[in-house]
C-alpha positions in Angstrom: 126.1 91.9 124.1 124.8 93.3 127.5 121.4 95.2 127.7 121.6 98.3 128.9 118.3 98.0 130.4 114.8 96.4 130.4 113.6 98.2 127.3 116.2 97.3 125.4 115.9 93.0 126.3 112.5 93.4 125.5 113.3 95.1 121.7 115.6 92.6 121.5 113.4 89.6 122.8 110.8 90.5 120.3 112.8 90.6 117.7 114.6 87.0 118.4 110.9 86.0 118.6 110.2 87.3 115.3 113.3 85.9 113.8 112.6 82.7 115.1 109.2 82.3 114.4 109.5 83.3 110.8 112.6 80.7 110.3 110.3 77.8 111.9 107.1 78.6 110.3 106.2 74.9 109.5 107.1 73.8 112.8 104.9 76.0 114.3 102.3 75.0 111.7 102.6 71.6 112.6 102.8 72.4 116.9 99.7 73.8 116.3 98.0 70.8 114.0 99.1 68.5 116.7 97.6 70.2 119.8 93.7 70.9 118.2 93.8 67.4 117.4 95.3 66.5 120.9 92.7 69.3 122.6 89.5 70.3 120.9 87.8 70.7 123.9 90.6 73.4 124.9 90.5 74.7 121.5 86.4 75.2 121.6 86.8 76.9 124.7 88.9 79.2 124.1 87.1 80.1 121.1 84.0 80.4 122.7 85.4 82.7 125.3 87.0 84.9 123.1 84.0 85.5 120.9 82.1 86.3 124.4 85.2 89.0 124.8 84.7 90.3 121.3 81.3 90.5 121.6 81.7 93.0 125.1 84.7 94.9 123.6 83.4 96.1 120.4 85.6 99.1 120.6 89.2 97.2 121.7 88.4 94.8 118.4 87.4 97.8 116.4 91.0 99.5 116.8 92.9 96.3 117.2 91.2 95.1 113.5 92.2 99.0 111.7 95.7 98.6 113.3 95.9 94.5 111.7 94.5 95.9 108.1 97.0 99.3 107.9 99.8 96.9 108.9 98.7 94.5 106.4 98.1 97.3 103.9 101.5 98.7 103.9 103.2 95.5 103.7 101.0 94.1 100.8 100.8 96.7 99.0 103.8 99.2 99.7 106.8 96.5 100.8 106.9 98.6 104.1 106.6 98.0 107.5 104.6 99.9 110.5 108.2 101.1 111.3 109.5 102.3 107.6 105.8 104.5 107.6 106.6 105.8 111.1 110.8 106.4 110.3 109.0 108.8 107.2 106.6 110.6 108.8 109.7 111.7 111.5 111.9 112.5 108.6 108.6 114.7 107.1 107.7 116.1 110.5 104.5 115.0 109.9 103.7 116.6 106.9 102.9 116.2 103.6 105.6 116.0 101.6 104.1 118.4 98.5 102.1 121.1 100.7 103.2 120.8 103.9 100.3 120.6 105.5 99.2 117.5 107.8 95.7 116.1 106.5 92.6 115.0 108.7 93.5 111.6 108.0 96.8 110.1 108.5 99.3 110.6 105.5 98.8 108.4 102.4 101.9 106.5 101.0 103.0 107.9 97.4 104.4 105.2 95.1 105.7 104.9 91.6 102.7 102.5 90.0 105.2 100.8 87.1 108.5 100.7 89.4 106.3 100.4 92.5 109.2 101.9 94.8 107.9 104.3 97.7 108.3 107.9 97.3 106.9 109.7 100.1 103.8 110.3 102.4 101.5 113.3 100.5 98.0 114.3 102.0 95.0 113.3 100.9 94.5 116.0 98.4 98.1 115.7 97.3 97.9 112.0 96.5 94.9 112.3 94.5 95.6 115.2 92.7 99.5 113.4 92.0 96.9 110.2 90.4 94.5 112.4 88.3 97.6 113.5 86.4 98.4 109.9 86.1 101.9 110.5 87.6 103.0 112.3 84.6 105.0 115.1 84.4 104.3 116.7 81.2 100.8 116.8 82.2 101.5 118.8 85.2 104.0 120.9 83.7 101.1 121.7 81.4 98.4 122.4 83.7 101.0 124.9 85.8 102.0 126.4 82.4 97.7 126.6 81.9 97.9 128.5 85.5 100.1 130.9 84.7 98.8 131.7 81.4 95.5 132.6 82.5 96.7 135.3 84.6 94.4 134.9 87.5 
């Protein structure tokens, strides 16, 4: 399969990367074992040096540790990836998928609590005002039915 250019090798470099790495877990596991026990003096070092880095780049470690958790986050507890978040957002336009509007904060992900499947990305407001009413229809068709009736 020819790459049509260098974009493209490096999409599909990281993904052979990926592929591989999660195939040969224990291998890696154990590649790592055997070198701290071959090098701690390498290993402390590099430690050392890196906590001297995160110490002077508060800010870099900061955004690097938000990114880690969100990523972490959706895959935990949604089954999704950074990717299947961003691929919704497109197909949303970067709105919430109840009002339309786009949040201060980024858009929460909506799920089905029992079935635990992924509905959509809703604002802030949207998603809490989808949990007070416990997900349950016949509670909000009440409270519009309430709305209506009052004539306001």
């Amino acid at each position: 399969m020819p790459l049509k250019n260098k974009e493209e090798k490096k999409k599909y470099d990281q993904n052979y990367k990926k592929t591989w790495n999660l195939k040969n877990k224990e291998k890696i596991r154990e590649y790592t074992r055997e070198y701290h026990r071959k090098h701690p003096d390498r290993v402390i070092e590099y430690r050392r040096r890196a906590a001297i880095w995160r110490k002077g780049n508060p800010e870099k470690v900061k955004e690097y540790t938000a990114r880690a958790n969100r990523k972490n986050n959706l895959k935990k507890k949604y089954s999704i990836t950074e990717d299947d978040y961003q691929k919704m957002l497109e197909k949303q336009n970067g709105l919430c998928a109840i009002c339309g509007g786009r949040g201060k904060k980024k858009l929460s992900v909506d799920h089905c609590h029992v079935t635990k499947k992924v509905r959509g990305l809703l604002c802030q407001r949207c998603n809490v005002g989808i949990g007070m009413f416990k997900d349950d229809t016949n509670f909000m068709n009440k409270a519009i039915e309430y709305l209506k009736s009052s004539g306001l």
